[in-house]
N, CA and C atoms of all chains as a GROMACS GRO file, in nm:
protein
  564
    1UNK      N    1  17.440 -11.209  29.187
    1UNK     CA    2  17.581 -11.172  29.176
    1UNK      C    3  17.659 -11.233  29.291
    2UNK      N    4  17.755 -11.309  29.253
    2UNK     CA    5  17.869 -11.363  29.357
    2UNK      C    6  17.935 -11.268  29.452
    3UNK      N    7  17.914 -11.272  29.603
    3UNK     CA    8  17.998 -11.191  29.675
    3UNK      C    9  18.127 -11.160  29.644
    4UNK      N   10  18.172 -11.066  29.646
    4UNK     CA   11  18.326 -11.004  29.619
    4UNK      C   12  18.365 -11.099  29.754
    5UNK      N   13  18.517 -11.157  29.714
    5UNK     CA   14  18.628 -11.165  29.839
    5UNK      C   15  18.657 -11.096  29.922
    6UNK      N   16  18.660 -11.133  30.019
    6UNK     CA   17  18.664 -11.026  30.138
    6UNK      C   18  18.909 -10.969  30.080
    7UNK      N   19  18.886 -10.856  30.114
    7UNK     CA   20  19.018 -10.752  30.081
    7UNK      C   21  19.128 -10.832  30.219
    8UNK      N   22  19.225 -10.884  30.152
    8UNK     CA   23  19.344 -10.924  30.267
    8UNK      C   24  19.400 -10.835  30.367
    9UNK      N   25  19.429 -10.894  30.484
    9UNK     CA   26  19.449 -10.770  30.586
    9UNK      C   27  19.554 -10.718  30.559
   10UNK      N   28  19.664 -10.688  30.497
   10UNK     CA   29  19.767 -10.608  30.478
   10UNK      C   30  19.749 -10.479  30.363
   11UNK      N   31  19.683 -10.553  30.256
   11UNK     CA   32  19.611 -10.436  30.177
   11UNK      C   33  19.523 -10.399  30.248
   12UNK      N   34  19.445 -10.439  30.310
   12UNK     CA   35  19.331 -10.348  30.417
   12UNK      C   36  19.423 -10.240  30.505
   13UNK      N   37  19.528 -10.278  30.541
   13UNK     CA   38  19.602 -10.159  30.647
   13UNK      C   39  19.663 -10.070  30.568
   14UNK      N   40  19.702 -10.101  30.434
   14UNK     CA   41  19.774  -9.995  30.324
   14UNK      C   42  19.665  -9.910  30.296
   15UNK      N   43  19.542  -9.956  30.246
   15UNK     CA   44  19.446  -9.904  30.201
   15UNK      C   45  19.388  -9.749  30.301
   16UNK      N   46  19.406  -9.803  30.438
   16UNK     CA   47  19.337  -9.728  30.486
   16UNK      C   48  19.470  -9.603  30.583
   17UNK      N   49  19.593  -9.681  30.565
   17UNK     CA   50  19.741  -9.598  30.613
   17UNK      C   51  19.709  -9.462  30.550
   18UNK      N   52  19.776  -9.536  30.402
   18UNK     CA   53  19.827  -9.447  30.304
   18UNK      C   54  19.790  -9.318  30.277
   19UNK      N   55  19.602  -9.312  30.256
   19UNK     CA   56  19.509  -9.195  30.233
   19UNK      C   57  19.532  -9.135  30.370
   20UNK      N   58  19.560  -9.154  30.487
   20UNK     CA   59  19.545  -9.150  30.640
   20UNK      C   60  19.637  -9.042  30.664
   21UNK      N   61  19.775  -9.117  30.624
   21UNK     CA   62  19.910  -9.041  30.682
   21UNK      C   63  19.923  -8.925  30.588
   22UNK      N   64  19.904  -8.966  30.425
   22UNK     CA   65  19.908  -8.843  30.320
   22UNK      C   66  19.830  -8.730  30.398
   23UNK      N   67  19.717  -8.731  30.442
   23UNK     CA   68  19.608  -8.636  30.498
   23UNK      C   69  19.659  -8.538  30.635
   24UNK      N   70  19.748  -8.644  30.685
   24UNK     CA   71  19.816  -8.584  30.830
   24UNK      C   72  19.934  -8.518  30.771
   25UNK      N   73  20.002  -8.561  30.696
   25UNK     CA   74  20.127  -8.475  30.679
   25UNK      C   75  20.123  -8.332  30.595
   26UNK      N   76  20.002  -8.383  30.555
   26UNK     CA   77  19.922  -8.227  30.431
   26UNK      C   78  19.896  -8.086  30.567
   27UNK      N   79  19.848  -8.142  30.668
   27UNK     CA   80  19.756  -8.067  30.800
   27UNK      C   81  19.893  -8.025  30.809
   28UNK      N   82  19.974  -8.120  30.909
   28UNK     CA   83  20.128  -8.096  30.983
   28UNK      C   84  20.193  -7.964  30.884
   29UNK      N   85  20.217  -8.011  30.789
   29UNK     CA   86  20.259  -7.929  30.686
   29UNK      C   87  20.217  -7.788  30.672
   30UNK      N   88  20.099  -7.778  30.683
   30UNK     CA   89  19.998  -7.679  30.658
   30UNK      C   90  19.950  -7.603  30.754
   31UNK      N   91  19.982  -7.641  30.888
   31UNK     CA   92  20.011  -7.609  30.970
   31UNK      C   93  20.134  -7.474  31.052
   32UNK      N   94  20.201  -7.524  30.948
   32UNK     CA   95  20.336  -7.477  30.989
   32UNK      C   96  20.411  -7.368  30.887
   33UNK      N   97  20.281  -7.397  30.818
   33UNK     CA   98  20.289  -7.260  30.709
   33UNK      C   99  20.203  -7.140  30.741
   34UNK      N  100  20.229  -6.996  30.681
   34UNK     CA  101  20.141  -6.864  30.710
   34UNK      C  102  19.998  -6.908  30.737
   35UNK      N  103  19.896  -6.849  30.770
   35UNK     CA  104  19.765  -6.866  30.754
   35UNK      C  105  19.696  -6.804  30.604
   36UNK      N  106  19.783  -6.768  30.492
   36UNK     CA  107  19.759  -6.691  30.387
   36UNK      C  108  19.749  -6.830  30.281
   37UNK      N  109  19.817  -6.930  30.335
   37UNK     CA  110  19.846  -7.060  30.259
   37UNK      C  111  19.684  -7.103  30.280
   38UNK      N  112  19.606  -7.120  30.444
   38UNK     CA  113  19.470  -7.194  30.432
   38UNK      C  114  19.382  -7.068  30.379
   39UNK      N  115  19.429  -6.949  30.402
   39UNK     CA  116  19.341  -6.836  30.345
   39UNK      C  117  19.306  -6.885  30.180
   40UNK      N  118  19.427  -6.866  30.108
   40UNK     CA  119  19.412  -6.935  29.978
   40UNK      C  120  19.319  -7.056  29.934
   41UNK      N  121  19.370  -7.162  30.026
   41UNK     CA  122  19.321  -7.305  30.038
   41UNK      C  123  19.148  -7.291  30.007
   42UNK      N  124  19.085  -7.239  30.109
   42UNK     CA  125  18.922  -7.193  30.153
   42UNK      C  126  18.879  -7.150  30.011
   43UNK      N  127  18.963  -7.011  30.018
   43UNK     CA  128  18.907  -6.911  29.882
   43UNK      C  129  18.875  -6.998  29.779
   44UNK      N  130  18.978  -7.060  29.737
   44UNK     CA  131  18.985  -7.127  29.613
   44UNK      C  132  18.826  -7.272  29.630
   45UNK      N  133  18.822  -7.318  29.750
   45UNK     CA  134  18.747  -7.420  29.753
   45UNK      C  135  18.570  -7.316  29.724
   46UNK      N  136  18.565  -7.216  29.816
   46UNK     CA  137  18.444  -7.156  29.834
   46UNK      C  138  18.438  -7.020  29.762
   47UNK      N  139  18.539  -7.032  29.622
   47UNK     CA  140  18.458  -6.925  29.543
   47UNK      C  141  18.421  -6.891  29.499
   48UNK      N  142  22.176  -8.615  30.883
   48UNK     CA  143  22.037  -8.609  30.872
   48UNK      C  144  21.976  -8.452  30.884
   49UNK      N  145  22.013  -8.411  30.970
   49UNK     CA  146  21.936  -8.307  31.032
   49UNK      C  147  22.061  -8.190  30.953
   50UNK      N  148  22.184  -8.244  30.968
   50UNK     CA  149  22.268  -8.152  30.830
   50UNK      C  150  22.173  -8.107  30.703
   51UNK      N  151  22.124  -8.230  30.646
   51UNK     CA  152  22.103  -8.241  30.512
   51UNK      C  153  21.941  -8.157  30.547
   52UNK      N  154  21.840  -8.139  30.595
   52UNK     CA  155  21.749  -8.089  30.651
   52UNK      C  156  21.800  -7.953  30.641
   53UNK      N  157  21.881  -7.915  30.683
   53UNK     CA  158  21.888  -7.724  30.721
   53UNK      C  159  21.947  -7.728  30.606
   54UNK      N  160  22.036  -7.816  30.504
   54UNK     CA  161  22.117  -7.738  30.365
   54UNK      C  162  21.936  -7.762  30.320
   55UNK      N  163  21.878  -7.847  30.321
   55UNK     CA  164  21.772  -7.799  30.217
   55UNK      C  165  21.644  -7.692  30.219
   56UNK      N  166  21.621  -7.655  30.401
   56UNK     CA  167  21.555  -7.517  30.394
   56UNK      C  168  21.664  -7.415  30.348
   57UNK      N  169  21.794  -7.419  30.350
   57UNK     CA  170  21.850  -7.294  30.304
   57UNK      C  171  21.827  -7.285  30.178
   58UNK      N  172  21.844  -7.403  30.063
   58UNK     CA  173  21.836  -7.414  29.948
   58UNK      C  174  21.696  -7.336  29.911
   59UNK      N  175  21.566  -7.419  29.995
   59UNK     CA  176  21.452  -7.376  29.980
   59UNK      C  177  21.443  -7.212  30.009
   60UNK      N  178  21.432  -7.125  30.141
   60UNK     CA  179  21.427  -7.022  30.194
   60UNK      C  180  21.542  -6.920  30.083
   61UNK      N  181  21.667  -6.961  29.990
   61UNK     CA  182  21.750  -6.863  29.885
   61UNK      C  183  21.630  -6.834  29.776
   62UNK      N  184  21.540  -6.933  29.776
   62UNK     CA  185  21.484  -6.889  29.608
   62UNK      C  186  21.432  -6.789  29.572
   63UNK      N  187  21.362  -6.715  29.723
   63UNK     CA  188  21.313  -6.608  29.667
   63UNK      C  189  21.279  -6.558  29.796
   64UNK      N  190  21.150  -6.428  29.787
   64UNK     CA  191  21.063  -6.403  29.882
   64UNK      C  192  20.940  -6.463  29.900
   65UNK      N  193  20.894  -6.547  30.001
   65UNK     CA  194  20.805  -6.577  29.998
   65UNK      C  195  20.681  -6.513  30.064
   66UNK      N  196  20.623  -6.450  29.985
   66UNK     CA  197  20.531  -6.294  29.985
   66UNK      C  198  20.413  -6.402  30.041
   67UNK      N  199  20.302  -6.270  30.131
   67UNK     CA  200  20.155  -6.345  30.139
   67UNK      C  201  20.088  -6.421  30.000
   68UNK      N  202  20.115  -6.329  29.937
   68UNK     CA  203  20.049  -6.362  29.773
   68UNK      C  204  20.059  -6.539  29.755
   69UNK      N  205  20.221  -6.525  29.768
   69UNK     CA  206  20.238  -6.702  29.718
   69UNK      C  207  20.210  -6.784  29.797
   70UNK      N  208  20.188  -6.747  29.962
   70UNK     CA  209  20.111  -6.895  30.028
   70UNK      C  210  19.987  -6.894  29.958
   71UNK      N  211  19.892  -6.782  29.950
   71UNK     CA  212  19.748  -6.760  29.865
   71UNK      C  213  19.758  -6.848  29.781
   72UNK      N  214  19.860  -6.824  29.686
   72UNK     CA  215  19.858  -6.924  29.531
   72UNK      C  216  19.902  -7.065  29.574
   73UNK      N  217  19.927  -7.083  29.692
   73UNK     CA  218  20.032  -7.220  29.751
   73UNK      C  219  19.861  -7.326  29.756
   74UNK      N  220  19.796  -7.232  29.851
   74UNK     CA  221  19.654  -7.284  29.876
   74UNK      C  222  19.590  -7.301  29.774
   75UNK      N  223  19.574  -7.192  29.679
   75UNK     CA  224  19.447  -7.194  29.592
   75UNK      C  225  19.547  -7.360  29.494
   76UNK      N  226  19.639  -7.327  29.514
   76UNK     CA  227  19.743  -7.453  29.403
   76UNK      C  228  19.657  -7.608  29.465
   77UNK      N  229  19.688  -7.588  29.612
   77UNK     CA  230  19.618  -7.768  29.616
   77UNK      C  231  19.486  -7.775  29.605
   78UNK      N  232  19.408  -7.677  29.663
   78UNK     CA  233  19.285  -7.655  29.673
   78UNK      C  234  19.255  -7.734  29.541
   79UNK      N  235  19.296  -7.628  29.429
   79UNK     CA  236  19.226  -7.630  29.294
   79UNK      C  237  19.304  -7.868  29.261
   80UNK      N  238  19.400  -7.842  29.300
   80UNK     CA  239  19.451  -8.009  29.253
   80UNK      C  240  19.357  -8.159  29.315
   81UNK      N  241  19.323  -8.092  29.453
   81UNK     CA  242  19.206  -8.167  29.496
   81UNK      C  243  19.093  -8.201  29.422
   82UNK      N  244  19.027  -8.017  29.411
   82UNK     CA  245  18.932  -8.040  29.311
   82UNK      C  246  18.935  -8.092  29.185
   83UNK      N  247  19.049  -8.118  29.115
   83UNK     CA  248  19.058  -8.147  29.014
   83UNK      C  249  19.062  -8.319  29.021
   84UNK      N  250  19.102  -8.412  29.148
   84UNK     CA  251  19.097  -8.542  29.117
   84UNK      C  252  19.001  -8.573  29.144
   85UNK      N  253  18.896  -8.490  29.217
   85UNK     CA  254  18.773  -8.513  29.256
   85UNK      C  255  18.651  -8.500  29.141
   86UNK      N  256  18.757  -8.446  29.030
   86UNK     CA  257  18.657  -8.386  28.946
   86UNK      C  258  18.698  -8.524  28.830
   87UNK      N  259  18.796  -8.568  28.832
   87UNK     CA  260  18.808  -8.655  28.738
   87UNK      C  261  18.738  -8.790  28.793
   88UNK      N  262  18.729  -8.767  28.873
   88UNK     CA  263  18.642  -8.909  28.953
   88UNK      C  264  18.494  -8.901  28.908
   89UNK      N  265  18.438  -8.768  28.918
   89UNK     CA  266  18.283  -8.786  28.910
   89UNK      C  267  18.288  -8.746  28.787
   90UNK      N  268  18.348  -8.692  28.730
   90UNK     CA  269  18.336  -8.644  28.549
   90UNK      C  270  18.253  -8.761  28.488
   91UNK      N  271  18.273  -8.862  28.480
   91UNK     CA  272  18.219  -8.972  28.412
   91UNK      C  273  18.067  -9.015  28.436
   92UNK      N  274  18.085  -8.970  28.605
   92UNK     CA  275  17.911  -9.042  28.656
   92UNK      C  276  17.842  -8.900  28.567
   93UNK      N  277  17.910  -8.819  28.591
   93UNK     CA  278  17.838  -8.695  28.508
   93UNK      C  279  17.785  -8.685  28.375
   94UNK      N  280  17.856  -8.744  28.334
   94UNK     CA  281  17.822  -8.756  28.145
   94UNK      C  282  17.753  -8.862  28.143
   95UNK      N  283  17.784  -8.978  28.215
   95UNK     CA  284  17.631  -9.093  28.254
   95UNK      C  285  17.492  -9.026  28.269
   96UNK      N  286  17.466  -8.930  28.375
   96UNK     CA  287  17.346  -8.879  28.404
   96UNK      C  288  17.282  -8.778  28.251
   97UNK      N  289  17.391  -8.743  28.206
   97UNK     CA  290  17.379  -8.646  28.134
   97UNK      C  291  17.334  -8.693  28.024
   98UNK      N  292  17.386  -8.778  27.984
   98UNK     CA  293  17.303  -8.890  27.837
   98UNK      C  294  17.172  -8.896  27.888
   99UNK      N  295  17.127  -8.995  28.006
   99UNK     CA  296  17.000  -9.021  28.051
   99UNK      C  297  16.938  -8.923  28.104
  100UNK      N  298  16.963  -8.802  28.037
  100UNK     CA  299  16.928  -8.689  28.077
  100UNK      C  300  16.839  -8.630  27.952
  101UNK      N  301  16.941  -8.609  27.872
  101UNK     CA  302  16.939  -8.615  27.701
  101UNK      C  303  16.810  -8.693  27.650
  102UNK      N  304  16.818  -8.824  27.676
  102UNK     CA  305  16.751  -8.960  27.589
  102UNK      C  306  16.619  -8.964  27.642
  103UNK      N  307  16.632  -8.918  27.822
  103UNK     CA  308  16.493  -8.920  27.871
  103UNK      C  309  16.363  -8.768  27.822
  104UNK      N  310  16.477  -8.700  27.795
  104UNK     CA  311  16.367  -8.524  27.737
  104UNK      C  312  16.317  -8.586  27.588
  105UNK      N  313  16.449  -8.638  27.521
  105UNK     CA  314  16.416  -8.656  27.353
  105UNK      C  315  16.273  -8.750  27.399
  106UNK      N  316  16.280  -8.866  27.466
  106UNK     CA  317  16.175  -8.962  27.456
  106UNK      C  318  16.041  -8.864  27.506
  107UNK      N  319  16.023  -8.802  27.622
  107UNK     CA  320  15.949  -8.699  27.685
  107UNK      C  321  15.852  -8.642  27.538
  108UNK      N  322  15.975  -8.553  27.457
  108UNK     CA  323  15.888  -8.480  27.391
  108UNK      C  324  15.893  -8.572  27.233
  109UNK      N  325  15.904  -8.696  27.204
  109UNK     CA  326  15.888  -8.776  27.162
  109UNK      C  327  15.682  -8.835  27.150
  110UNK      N  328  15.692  -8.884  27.292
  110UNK     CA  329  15.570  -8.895  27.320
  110UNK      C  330  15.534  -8.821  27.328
  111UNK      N  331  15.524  -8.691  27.379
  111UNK     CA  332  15.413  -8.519  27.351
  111UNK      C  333  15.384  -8.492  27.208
  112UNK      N  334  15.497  -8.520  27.095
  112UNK     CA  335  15.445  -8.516  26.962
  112UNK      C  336  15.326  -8.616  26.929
  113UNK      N  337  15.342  -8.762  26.945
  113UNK     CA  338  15.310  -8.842  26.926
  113UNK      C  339  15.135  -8.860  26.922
  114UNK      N  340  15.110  -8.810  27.044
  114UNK     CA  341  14.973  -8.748  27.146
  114UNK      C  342  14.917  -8.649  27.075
  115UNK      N  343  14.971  -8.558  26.996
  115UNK     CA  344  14.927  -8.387  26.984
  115UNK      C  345  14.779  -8.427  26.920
  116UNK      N  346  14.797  -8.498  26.833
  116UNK     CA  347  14.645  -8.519  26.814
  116UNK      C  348  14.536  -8.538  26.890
  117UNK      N  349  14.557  -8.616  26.981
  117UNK     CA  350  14.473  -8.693  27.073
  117UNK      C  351  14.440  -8.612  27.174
  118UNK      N  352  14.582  -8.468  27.208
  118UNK     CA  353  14.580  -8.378  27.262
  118UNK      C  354  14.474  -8.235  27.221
  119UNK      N  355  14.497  -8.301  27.077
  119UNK     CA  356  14.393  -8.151  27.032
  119UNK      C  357  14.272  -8.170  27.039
  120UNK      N  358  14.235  -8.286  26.996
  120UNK     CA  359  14.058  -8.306  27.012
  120UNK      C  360  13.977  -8.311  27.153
  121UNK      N  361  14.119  -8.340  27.249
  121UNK     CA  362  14.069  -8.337  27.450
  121UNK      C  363  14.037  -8.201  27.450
  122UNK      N  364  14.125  -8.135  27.379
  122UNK     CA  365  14.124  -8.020  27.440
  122UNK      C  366  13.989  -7.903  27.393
  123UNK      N  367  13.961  -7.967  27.250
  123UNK     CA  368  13.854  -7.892  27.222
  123UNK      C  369  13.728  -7.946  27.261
  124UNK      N  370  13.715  -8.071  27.309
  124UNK     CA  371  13.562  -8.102  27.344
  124UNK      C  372  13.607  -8.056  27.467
  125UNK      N  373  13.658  -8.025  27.585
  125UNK     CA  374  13.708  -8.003  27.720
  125UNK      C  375  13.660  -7.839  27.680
  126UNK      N  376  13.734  -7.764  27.600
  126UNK     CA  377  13.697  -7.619  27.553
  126UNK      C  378  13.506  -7.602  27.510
  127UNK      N  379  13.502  -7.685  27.429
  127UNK     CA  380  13.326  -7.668  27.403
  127UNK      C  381  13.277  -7.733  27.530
  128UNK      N  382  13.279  -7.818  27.625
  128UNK     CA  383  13.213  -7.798  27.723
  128UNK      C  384  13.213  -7.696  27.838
  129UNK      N  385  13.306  -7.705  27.839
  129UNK     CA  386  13.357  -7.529  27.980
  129UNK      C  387  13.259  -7.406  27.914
  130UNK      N  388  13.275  -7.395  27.744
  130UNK     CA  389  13.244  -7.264  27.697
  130UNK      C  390  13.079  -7.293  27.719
  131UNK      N  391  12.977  -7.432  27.673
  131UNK     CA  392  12.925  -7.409  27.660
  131UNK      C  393  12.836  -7.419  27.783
  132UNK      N  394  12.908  -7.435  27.893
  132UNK     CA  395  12.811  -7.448  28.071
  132UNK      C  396  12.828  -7.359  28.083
  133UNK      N  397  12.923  -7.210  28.040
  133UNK     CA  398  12.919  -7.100  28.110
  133UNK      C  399  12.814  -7.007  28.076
  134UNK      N  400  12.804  -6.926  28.186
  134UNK     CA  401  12.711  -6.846  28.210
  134UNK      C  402  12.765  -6.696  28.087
  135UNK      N  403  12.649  -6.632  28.063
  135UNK     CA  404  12.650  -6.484  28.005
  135UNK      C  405  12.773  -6.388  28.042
  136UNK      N  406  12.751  -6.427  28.219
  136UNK     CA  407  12.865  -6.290  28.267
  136UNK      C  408  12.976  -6.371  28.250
  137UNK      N  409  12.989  -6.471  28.247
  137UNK     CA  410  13.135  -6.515  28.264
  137UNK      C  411  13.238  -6.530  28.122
  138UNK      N  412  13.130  -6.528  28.021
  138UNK     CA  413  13.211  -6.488  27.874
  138UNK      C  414  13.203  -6.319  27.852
  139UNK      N  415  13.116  -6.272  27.945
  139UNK     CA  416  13.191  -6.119  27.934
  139UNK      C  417  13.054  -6.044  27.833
  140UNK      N  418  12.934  -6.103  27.809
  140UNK     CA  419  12.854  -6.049  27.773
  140UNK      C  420  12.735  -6.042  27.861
  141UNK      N  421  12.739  -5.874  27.818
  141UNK     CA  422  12.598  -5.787  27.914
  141UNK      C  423  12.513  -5.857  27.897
  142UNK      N  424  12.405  -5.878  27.997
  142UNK     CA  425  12.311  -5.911  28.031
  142UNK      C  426  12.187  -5.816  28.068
  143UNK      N  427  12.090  -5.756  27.988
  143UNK     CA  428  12.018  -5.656  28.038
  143UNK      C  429  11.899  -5.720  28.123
  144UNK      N  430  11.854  -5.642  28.246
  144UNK     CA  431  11.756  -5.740  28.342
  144UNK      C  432  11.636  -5.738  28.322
  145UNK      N  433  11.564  -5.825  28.287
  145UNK     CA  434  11.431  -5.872  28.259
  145UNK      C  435  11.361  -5.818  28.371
  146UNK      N  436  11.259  -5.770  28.405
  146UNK     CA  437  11.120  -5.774  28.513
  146UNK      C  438  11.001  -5.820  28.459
  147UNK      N  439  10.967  -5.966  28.492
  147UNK     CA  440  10.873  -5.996  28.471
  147UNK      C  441  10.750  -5.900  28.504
  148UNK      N  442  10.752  -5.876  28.641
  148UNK     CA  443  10.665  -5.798  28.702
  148UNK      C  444  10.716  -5.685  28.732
  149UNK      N  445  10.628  -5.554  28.662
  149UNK     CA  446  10.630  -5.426  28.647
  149UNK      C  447  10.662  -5.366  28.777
  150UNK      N  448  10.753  -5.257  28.768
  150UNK     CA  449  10.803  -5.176  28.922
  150UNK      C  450  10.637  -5.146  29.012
  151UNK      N  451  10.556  -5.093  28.878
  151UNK     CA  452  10.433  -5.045  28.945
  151UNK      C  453  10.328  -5.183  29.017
  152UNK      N  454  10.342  -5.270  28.945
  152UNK     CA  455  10.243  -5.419  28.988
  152UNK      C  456  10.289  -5.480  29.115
  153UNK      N  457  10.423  -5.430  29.137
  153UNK     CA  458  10.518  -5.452  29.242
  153UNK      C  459  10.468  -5.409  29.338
  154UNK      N  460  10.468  -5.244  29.348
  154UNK     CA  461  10.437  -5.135  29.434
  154UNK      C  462  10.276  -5.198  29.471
  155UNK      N  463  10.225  -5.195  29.380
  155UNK     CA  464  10.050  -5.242  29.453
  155UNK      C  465  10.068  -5.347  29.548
  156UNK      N  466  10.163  -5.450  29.510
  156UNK     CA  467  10.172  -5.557  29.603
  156UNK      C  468  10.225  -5.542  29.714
  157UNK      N  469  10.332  -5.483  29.724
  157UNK     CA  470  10.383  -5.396  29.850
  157UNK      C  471  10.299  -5.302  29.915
  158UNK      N  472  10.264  -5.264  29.893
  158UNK     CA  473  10.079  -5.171  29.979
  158UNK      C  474  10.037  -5.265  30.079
  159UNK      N  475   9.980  -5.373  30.056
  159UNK     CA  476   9.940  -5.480  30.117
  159UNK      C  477  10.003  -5.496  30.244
  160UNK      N  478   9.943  -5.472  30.377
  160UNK     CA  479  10.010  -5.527  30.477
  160UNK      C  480   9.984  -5.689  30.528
  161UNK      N  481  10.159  -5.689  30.574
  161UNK     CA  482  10.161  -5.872  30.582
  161UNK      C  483  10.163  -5.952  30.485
  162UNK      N  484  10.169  -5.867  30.398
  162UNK     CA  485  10.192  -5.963  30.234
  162UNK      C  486  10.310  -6.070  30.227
  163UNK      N  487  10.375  -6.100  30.309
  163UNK     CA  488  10.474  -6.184  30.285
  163UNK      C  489  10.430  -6.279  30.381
  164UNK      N  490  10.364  -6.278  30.486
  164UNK     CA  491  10.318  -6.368  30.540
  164UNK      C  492  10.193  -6.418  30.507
  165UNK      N  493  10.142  -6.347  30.464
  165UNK     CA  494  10.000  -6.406  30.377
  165UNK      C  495  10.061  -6.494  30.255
  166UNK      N  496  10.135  -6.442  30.163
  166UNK     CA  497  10.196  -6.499  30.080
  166UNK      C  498  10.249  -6.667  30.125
  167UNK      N  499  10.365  -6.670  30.251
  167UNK     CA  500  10.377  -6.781  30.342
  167UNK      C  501  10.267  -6.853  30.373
  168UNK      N  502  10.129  -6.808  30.410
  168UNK     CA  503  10.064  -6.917  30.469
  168UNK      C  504   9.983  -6.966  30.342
  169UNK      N  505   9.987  -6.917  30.275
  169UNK     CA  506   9.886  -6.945  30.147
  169UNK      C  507   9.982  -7.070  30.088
  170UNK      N  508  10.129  -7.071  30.053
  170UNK     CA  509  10.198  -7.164  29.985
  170UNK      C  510  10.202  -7.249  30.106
  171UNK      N  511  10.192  -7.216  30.227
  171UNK     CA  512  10.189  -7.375  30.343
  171UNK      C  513  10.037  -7.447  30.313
  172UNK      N  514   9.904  -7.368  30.306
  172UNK     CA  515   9.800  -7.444  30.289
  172UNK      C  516   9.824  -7.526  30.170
  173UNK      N  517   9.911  -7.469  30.017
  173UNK     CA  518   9.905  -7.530  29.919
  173UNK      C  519   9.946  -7.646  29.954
  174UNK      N  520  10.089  -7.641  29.999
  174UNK     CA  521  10.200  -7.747  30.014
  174UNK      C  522  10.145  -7.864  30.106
  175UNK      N  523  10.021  -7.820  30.257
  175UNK     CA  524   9.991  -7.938  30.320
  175UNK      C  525   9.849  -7.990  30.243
  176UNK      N  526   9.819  -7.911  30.101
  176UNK     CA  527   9.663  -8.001  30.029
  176UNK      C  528   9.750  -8.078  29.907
  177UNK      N  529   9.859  -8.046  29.899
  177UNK     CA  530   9.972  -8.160  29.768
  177UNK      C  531   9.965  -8.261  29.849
  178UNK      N  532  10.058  -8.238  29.992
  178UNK     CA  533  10.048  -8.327  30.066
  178UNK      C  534   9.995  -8.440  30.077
  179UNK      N  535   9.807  -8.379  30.152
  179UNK     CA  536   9.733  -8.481  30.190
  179UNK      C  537   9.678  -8.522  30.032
  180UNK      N  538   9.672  -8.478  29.950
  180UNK     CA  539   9.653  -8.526  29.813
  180UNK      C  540   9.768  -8.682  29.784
  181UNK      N  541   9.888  -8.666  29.778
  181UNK     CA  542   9.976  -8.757  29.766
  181UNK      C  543   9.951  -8.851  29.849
  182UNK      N  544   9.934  -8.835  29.960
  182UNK     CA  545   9.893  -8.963  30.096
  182UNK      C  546   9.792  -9.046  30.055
  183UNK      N  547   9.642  -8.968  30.007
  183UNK     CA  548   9.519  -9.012  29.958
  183UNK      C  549   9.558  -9.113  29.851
  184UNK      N  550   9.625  -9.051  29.772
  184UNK     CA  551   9.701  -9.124  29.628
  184UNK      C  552   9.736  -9.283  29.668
  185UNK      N  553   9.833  -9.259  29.791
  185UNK     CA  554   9.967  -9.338  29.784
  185UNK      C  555   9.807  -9.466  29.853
  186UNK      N  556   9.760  -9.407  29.913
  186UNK     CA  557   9.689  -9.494  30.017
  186UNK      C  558   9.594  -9.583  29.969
  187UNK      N  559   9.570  -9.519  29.832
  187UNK     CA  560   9.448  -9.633  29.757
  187UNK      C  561   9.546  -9.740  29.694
  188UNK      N  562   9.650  -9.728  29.709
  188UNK     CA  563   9.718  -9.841  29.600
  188UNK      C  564   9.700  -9.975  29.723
   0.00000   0.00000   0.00000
């Protein structure tokens, strides 16, 4: 099988921004809300 | 900027009360949306495994039919040999005990003092005249 092309560096910095900053502004966000919001969050993941 | 920022927490903060309950449902809301793209991601490898899951039992008991014959005749010469090396007690039938030699023919022999060592030296004289018998044997060849 032919090596894949290596990914151009600007899509390489989007690629790895985008999922990055979405993730930080979710925390920031989430953060700054009750603790009943990550109470929920948990429950729902671990029940 | 920062106008348009406070008209829209006011907008936000008029809609209602925002009770413990609804951060709960705020969480369980992304929680569950996470899980859900996470779930559409592996859904597929899932139903992959799950065919070759399927195709590998059908083939499994595919070949176990296939065999049953070959299976039944192992199993009965495997069954007639086990049954027929076993012992009396081990199929579960009594065994009543033989005495060659009578309790009383016994007792006379037991009278005898040193009888077990007399007995001993008598089978050592036998065992060293086999012996020198076999040597004599071996020695004329």
């Amino acid at each position: 099988m032919k090596p894949l092309p290596p990914i151009p560096q600007p899509a390489l910095i989007l690629i790895m921004a985008i999922p990055i900053s979405v993730v930080l502004i979710w925390l920031i966000v989430g953060f700054s809300l009750p603790p009943a919001y990550w109470w929920g969050f948990f429950s729902f993941l671990f029940q | 900027m920062w106008g348009y920022l406070s008209e829209f927490w006011g907008a936000v903060s008029q809609v209602g009360d925002y009770t413990v309950t609804w951060f709960q449902s705020l969480g369980n809301a992304v929680a569950g949306a996470i899980g859900g793209l996470l779930e559409d991601l592996t859904h597929h490898f899932y139903d992959i495994f799950y065919i070759a899951q399927w195709f590998l039992d059908n083939l499994g008991e595919m070949l176990a039919t296939a065999f049953t014959p070959l299976t039944w005749i192992f199993n009965f010469v495997k069954g007639f040999f086990v049954s027929a090396t076993m012992s009396l007690e081990e199929l579960g039938i009594e065994v009543p005990e033989i005495n060659l030699i009578s309790d009383n023919v016994k007792a006379v022999f037991e009278i005898v003092p040193y009888m077990n060592l007399l007995l001993t030296a008598i089978a050592g004289v036998f065992g060293l005249m086999i012996v020198i018998f076999i040597v004599k044997r071996a020695s004329r060849i």
